[in-house]
C-alpha positions as CSV (number, residue, x, y, z in Angstrom):
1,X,102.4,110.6,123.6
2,X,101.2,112.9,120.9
3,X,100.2,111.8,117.7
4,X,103.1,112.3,115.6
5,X,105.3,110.5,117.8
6,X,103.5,107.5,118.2
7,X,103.4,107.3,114.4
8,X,106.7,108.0,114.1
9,X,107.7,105.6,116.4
10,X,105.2,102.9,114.6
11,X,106.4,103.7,110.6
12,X,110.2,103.4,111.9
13,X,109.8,99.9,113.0
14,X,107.5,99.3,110.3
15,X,110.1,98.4,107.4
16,X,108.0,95.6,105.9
17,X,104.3,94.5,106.1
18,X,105.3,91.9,108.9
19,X,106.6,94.9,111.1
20,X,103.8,96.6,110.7
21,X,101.3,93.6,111.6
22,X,103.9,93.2,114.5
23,X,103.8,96.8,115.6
24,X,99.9,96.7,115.2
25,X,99.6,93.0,117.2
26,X,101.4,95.1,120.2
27,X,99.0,98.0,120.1
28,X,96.0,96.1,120.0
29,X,97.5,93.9,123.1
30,X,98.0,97.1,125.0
31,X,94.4,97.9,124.4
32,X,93.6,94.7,125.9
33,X,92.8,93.0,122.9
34,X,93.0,89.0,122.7
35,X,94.3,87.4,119.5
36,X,92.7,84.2,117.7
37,X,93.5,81.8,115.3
38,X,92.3,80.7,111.9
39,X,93.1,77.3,113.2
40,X,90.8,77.2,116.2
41,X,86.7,77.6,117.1
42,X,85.6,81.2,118.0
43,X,83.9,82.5,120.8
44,X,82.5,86.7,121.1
45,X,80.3,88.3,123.4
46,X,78.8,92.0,123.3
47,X,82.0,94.1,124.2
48,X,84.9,91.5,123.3
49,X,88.6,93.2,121.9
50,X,89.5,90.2,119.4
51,X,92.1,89.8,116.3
52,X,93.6,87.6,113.9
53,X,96.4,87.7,112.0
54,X,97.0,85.9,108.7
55,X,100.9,84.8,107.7
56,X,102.1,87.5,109.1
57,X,100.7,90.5,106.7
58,X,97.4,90.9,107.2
59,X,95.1,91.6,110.1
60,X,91.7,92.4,111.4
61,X,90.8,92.9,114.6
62,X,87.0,94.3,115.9
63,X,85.0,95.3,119.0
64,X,82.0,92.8,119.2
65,X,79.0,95.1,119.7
66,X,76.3,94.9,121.8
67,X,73.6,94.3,119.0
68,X,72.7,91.3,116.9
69,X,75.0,91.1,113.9
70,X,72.4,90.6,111.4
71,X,70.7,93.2,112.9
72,X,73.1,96.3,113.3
73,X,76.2,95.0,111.1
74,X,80.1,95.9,111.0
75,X,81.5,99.6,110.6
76,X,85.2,98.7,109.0
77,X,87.8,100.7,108.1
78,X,89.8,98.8,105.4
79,X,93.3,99.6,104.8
80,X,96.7,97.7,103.1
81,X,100.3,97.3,105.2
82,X,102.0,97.2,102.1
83,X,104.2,99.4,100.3
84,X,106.0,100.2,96.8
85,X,109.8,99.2,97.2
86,X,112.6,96.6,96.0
87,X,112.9,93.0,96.9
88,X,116.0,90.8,95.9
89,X,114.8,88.1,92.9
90,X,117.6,85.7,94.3
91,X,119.6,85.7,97.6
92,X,122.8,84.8,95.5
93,X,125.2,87.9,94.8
94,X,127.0,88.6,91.5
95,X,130.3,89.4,91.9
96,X,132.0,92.6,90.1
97,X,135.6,93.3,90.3
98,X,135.0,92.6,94.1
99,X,132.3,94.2,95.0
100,X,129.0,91.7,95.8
101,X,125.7,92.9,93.8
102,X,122.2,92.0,95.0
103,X,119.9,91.5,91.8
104,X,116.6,93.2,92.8
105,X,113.1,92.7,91.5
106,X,110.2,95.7,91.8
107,X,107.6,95.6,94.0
108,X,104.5,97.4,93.1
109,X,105.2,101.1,91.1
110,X,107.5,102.9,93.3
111,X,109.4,106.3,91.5
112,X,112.5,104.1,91.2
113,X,114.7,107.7,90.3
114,X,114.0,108.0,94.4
115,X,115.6,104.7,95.2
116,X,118.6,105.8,93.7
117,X,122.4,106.8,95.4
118,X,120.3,105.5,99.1
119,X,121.3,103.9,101.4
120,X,118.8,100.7,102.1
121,X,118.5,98.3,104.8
122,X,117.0,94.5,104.8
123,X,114.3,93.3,106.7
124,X,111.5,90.8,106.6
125,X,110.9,87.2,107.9
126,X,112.9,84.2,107.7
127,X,111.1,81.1,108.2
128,X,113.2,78.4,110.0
129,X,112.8,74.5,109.4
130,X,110.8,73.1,111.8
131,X,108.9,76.4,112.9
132,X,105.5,77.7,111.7
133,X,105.6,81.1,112.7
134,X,108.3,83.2,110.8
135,X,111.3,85.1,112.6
136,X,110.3,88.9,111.8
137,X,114.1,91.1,111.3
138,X,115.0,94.2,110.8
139,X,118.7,94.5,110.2
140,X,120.4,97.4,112.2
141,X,124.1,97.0,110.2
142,X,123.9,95.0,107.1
143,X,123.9,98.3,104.3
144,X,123.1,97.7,100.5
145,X,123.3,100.9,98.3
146,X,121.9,101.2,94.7
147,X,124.6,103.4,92.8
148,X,124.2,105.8,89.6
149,X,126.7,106.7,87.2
150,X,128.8,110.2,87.9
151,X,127.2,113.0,85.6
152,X,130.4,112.9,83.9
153,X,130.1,109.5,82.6
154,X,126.5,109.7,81.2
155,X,125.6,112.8,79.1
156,X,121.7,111.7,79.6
157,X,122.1,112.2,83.2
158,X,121.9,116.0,82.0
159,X,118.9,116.4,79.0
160,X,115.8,115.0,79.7
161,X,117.6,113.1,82.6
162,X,118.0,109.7,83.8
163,X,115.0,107.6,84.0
164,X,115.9,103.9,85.4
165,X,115.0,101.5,84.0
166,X,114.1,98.3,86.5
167,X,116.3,95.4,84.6
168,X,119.3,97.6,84.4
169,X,119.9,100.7,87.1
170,X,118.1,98.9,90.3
171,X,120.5,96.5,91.8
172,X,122.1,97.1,94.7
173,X,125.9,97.1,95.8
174,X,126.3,95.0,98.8
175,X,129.8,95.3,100.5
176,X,133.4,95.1,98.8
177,X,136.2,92.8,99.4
178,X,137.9,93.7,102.6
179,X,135.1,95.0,104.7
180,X,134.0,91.5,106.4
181,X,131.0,90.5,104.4
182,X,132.4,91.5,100.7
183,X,133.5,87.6,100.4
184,X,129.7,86.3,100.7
185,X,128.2,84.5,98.6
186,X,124.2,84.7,99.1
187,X,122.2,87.1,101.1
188,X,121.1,84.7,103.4
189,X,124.7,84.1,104.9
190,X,124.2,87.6,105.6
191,X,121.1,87.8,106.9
192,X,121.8,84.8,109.0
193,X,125.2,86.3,110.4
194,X,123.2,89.4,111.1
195,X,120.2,87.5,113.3
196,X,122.6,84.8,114.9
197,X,121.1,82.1,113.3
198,X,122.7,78.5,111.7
199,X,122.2,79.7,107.9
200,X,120.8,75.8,107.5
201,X,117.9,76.3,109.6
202,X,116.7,78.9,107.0
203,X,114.3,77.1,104.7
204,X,112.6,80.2,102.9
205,X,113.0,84.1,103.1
206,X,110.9,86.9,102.3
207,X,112.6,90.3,102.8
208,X,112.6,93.5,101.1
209,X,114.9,96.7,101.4
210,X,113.9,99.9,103.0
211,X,114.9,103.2,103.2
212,X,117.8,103.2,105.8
213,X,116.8,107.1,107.3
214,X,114.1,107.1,109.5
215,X,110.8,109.3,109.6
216,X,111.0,112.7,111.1
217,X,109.1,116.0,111.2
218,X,110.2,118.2,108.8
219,X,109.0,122.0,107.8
220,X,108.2,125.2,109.7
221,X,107.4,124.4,113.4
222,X,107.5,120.4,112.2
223,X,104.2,120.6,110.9
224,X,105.3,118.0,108.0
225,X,106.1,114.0,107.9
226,X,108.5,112.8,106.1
227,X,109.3,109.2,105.3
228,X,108.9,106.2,103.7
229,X,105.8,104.4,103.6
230,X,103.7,106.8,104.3
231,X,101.2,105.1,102.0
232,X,99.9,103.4,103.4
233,X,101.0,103.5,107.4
234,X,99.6,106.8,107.8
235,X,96.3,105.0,107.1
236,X,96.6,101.9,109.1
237,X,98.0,103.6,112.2
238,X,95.3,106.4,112.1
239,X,92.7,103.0,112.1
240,X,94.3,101.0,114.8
241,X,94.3,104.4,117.3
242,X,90.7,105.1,116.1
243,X,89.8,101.7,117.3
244,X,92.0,101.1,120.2
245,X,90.5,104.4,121.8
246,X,87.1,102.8,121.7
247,X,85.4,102.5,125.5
248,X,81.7,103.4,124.9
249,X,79.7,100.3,123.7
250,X,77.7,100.5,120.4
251,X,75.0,98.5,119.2
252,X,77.3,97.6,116.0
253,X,80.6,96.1,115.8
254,X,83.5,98.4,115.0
255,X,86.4,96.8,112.8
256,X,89.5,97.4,111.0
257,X,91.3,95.5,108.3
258,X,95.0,95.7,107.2
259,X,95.0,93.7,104.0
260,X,98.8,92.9,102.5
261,X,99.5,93.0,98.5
262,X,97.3,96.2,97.7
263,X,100.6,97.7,95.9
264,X,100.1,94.1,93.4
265,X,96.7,94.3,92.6
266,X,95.2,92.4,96.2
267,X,94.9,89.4,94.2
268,X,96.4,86.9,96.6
269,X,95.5,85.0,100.1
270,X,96.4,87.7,102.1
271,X,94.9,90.6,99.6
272,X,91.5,92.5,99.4
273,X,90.4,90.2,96.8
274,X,90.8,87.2,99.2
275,X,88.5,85.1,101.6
276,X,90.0,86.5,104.7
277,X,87.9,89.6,105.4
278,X,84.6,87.5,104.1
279,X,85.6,84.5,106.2
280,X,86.0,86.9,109.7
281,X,83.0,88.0,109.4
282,X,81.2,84.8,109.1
283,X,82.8,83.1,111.5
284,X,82.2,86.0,113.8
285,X,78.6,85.9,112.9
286,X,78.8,82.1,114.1
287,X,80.6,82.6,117.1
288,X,78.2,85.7,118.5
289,X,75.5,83.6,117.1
290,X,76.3,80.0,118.5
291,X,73.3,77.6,118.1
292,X,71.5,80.4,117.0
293,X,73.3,81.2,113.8
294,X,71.6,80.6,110.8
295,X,72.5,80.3,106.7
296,X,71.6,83.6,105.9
297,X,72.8,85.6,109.2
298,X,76.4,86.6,107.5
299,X,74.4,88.0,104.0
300,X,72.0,90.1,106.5
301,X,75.1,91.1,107.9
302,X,76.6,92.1,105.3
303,X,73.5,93.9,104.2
304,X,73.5,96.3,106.9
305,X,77.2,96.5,107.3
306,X,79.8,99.6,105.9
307,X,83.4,99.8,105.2
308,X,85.5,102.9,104.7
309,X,89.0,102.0,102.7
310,X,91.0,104.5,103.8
311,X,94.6,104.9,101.4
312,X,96.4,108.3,101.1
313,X,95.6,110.8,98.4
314,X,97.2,113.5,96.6
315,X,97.7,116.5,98.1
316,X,97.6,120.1,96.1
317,X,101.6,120.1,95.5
318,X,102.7,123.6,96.1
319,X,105.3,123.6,93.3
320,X,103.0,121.4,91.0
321,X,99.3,122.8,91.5
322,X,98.3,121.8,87.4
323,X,98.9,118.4,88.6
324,X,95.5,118.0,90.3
325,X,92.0,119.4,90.0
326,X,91.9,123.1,90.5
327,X,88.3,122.3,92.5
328,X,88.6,118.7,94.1
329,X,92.1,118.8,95.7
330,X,92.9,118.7,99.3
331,X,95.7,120.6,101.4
332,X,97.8,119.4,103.9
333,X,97.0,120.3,107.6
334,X,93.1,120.4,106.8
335,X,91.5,117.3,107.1
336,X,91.0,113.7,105.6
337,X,89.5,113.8,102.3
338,X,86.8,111.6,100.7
339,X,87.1,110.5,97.4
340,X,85.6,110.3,93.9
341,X,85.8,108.8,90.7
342,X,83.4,109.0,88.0
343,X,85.5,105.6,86.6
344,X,85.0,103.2,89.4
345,X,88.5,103.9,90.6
346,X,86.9,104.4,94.1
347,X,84.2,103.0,95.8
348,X,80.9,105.1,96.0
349,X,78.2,105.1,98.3
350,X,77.1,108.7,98.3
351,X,74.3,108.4,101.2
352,X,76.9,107.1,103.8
353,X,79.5,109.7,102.5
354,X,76.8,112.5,103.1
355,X,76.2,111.4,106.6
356,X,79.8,111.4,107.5
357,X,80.1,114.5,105.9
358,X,76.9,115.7,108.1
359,X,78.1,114.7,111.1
360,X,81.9,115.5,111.1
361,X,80.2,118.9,110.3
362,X,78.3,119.0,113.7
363,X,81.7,117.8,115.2
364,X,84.1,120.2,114.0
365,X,86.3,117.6,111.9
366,X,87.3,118.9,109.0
367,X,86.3,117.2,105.7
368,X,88.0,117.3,102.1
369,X,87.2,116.0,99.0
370,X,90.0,114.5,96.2
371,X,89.2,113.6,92.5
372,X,91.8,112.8,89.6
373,X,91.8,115.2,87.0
374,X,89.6,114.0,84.2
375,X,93.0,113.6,81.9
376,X,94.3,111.4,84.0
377,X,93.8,107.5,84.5
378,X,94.7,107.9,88.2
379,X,94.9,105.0,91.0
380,X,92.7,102.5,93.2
381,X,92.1,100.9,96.5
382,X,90.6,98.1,98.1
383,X,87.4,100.2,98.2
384,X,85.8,98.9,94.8
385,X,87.0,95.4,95.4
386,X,85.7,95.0,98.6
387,X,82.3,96.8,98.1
388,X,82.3,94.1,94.4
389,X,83.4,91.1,96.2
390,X,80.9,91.4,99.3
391,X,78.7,94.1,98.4
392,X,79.0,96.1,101.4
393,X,78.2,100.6,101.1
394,X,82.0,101.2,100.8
395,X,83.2,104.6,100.5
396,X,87.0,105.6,99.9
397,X,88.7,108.4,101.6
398,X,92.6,109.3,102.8
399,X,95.2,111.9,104.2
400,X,96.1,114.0,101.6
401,X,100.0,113.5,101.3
402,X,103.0,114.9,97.9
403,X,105.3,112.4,96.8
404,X,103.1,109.3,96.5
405,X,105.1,106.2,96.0
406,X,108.4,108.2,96.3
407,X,111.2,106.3,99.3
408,X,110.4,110.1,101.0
409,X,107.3,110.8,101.0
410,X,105.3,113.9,102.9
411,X,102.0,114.4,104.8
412,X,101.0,116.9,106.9
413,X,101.2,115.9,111.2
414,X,97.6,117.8,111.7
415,X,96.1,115.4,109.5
416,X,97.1,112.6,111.5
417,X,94.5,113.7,114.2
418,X,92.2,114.8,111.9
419,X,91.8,111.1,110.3
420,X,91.6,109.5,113.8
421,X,89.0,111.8,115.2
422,X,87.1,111.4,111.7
423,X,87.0,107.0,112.6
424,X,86.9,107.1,115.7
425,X,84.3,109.9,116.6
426,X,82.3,110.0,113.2
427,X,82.2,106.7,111.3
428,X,82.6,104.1,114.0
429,X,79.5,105.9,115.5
430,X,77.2,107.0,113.0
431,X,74.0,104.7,114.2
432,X,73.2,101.7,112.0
């Protein structure tokens, strides 16, 4: 299976951050690794395949390595599962002249103008009375649509255009009277129906809508991706392959994390600013260590440990080049580029960038570089949290991709295989 196709197949059953912790759980099986729990003792050895997953959106998983922890440390690659998109505020549906209306809520900053006059499907997890683990869906019928006005009927629509605003244009028609579901009353009836479940046995829901059209290859000879969710799936599938293609030991640990609620700010239990990532490594610095372990082995660790957060970034746009820096700008098709920000918007550890640079150089990887124009604010990552909240040498980097934050986004196939060759062959080995 190429590369491109395995994505594909991965970002289309991907809808929400619990599909893509669900999709990630059944790689990391395949590659034979064995999942704990937060609620049980650890055990590791040199060479152990391990994960753990945390309510169902975030997830680490790491090869032990053969060397003392304290000694030779964690390389991590750092991503987030989440993405922009709309979430219903309440399951209960207006009703307008017979036609059931979803009220919708915005999560994260998508380009809401893409959302509308789509057709969008529901999925997430319902959490049943009685079970811990939530039921993970993807609906395959149920169909919401948000709907615009007819240029006819709204002069704006022509000079400067439409630009929606989140309270008013965003909710989403459901199904009209007369088409089997138009007399419901509340999503979860729905949703319930849809699943084969007793609409009782649903205590809580957390769902969100998606793009209804699948990912697919797009461009001359395919050499494009487009879809939704691209940031930040491109990033989190280009880690787990990097790390599931391990087999030569290494003195250090190699790891990946996929924290949930980057598009928010990470400020929750399952985000970059939470314990989850700092409470891993500890209690993997216990378990390798057993009666051995002392207080200060998980700082030592951390002292001689590195993360790279990898997150898309923005691509030279053909129709749009005085978007971007006419110097610091990466094309699609030619490699993974590092970033920079003179603001703290990324992390910075230039001596670990240079090595990675030096040694993708001896390998043939390409190698690009991405800053924000100095007139622009620009985005973040998990990079500067990370690297504040634990002090590890964190460095940012990402695919270059158009259309951030748009429901169809683009990246370029090529670059797929360039990221995973750039973990898996440059910074999971560079020597401690």
């Amino acid at each position: 299976m190429s590369d491109t196709t395995g994505f594909l197949n991965f970002l289309n059953a991907a809808p929400t951050a619990y599909h893509a912790v669900q999709e990630t759980r059944k790689l990391l099986t395949a590659a034979g690794f064995v999942e704990l729990s937060e609620k049980e003792s650890w055990t590791s050895a040199p060479g152990a395949r391990q994960f753990v997953v945390r309510a169902g959106k975030t997830i680490a998983a790491w090869i032990t390595g053969a060397g003392p922890l304290n000694m030779h440390g964690l390389a991590i690659v750092g991503a987030h599962t989440d993405s922009p998109s709309l979430k219903p505020r309440t399951t209960a549906l207006k009703k307008s002249r017979g036609v059931s209306v979803l009220t919708t809520g915005v999560y994260g900053s998508p380009i809401l103008q893409s959302w509308l006059d789509r057709d969008l499907g529901v999925a997430g997890a319902v959490f049943l009375k009685g079970k811990a683990e939530p039921f993970v869906f993807k609906s395959e019928r149920l169909r919401l649509r948000t709907s615009g006005l007819a240029i006819h009927l709204d002069k704006s629509l022509r000079d400067p255009g439409l630009k929606p605003n989140p309270q008013k244009h965003m909710d989403c028609l459901v199904a009209a009277d007369g088409d089997g579901v138009g007399g419901a009353d509340d999503l979860k009836t729905l949703i319930a129906a849809e699943i084969g479940i007793d609409e009782k046995d649903i205590s809580a829901m957390d769902v969100s809508l998606f793009d209804a059209m699948d990912a697919t290859c797009v461009g001359e000879n395919g050499g494009m991706i487009s879809g939704a969710r691209l940031d930040n799936l491109f990033s989190c599938y280009s880690a787990i392959r990097a790390l599931c293609d391990e087999a030569e030991a290494t003195e250090h640990t190699r790891a990946i994390v996929l924290f949930d609620a980057e598009e928010i700010g990470s400020r929750t239990s399952l985000g970059a600013q939470s314990t989850f990532l700092s409470q891993v490594i500890t209690r993997l610095c216990m378990a390798v260590g057993g009666e051995e372990y002392q207080g200060d082995d998980t700082y030592r660790t951390l002292a001689c440990s590195r993360l790279l957060s990898l997150d898309m970034a923005h691509g030279l746009h053909p129709l749009h080049p005085e978007a971007t820096d006419d110097v610091v700008v990466p094309e699609l098709n030619k490699g993974c580029a590092l970033k920079y920000s003179h603001r703290g918007h990324y992390a910075d550890a230039p001596a670990l960038a240079g090595r990675i640079k030096d040694m993708a150089g001896l390998l043939d990887i390409p190698v690009q570089s991405f800053s924000y124009r100095n007139d622009l604010g620009g985005g973040t990552s998990i990079g500067p949290i990370v690297a504040a909240e634990m002090g590890i040498a964190t460095i940012d980097a990402g695919a270059p991709m158009l259309a951030m934050h748009s429901i169809r986004e683009l990246a370029g196939c090529d670059d797929l295989g360039h990221t995973i060759a750039l973990l898996r062959d440059v910074f999971f080995r560079l020597p401690h």
